[in-house]
C-alpha positions in Angstrom: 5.8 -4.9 -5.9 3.1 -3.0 -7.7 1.0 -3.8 -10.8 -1.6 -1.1 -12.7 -4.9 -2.4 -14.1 -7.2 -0.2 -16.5 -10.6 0.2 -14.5 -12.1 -2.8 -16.2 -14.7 -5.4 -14.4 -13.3 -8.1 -16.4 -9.4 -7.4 -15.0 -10.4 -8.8 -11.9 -9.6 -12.1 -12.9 -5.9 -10.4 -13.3 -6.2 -9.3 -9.4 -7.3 -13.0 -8.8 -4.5 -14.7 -10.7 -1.9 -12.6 -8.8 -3.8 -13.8 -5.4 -3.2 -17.2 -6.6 0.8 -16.5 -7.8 1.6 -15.5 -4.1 -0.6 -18.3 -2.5 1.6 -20.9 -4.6 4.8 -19.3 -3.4 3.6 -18.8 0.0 2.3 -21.4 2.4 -1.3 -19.8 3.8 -4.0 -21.4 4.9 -7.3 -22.3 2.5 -8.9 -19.8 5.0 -6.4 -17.1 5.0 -6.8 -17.2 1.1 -10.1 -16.9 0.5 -10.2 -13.9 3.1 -7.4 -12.6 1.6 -9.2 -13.4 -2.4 -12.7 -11.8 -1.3 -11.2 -8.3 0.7 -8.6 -7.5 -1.9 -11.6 -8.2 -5.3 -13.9 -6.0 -3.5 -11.2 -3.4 -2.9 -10.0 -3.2 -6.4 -14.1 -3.6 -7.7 -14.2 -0.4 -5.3 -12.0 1.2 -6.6 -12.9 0.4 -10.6 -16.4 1.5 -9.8 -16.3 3.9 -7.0 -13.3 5.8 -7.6 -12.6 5.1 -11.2 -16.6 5.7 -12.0 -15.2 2.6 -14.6 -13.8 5.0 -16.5 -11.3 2.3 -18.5 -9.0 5.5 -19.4 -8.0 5.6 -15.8 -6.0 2.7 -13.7 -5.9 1.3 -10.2 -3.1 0.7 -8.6 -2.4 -2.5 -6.3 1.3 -2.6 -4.3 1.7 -5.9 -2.3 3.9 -6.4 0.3 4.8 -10.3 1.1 6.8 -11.6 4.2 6.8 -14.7 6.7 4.1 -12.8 8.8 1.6 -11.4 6.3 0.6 -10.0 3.1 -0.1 -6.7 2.6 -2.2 -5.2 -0.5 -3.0 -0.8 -1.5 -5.5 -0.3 -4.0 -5.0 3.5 -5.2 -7.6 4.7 -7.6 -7.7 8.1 -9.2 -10.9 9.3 -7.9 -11.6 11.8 -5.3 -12.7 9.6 -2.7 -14.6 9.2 0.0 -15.1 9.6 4.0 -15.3 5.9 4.8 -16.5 7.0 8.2 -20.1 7.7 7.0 -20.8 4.7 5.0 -24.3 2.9 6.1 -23.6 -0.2 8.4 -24.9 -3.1 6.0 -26.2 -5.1 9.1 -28.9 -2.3 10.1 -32.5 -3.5 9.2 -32.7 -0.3 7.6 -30.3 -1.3 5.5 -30.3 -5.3 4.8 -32.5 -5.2 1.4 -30.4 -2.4 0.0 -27.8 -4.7 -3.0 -25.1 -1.9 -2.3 -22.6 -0.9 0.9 -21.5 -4.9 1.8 -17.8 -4.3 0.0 -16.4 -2.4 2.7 -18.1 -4.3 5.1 -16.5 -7.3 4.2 -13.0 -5.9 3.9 -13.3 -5.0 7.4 -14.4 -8.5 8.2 -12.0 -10.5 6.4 -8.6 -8.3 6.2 -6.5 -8.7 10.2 -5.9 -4.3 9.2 -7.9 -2.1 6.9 -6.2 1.5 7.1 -7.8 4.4 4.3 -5.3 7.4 4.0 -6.7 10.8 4.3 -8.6 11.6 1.1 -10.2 8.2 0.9 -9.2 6.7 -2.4 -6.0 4.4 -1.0 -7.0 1.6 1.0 -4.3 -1.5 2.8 -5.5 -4.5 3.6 -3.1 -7.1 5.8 -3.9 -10.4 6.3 -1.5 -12.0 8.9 -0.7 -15.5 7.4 1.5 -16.8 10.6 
């Protein structure tokens, strides 16, 4: 399945209701949900404000994949990416005070798979729910 969003803040709440759609129809864990609600926000906030530059004439794409053993989510934005491999690591001291670079971070924490495809502005995240 795959929705389109303009890149709007305020359409998270859309990305969140959707979370909450599939979580009705499929059993998960309180756990498993709120991994799966914070990793997929910050990669569609990513992608409205990183790749999109909030530009609300552009969308982000977010396909989901279902099944008994996990949920998959892409987020495709428009923009030209980025190399994911030279983002800061958050938990350096030089880097705790900075308010930015703690999206990806998380993703990687909270998602069982984060793959970005070559160019840097797709991202999946699966969450294993069995």
């Amino acid at each position: 399945m795959k929705i389109e969003i303009p890149s709007k803040i305020e359409k998270l709440t859309e990305i969140e209701s959707l979370i909450d759609s599939i979580s009705d129809k499929v059993n998960i864990s309180s756990d498993i949900y709120a991994n799966i609600l914070v990793g997929v926000t910050e990669a569609v906030k990513n992608a409205i404000i990183h790749g999109n530059l909030l530009d609300p004439t552009l969308s982000v794409g977010i396909e989901y994949e279902v099944n008994q053993k996990y949920i998959r989510f892409t987020v495709i934005d428009c923009g030209n990416g980025f190399d994911y491999y030279a983002i800061p690591d958050p938990t350096l001291p030089e880097n705790i005070e900075k308010e930015t670079g703690r999206g990806l971070f998380l993703m990687n924490c909270l998602a069982d798979e984060v793959v970005y495809n070559d160019k840097g502005n797709e991202v999946s995240l699966k969450f294993f729910i069995n």
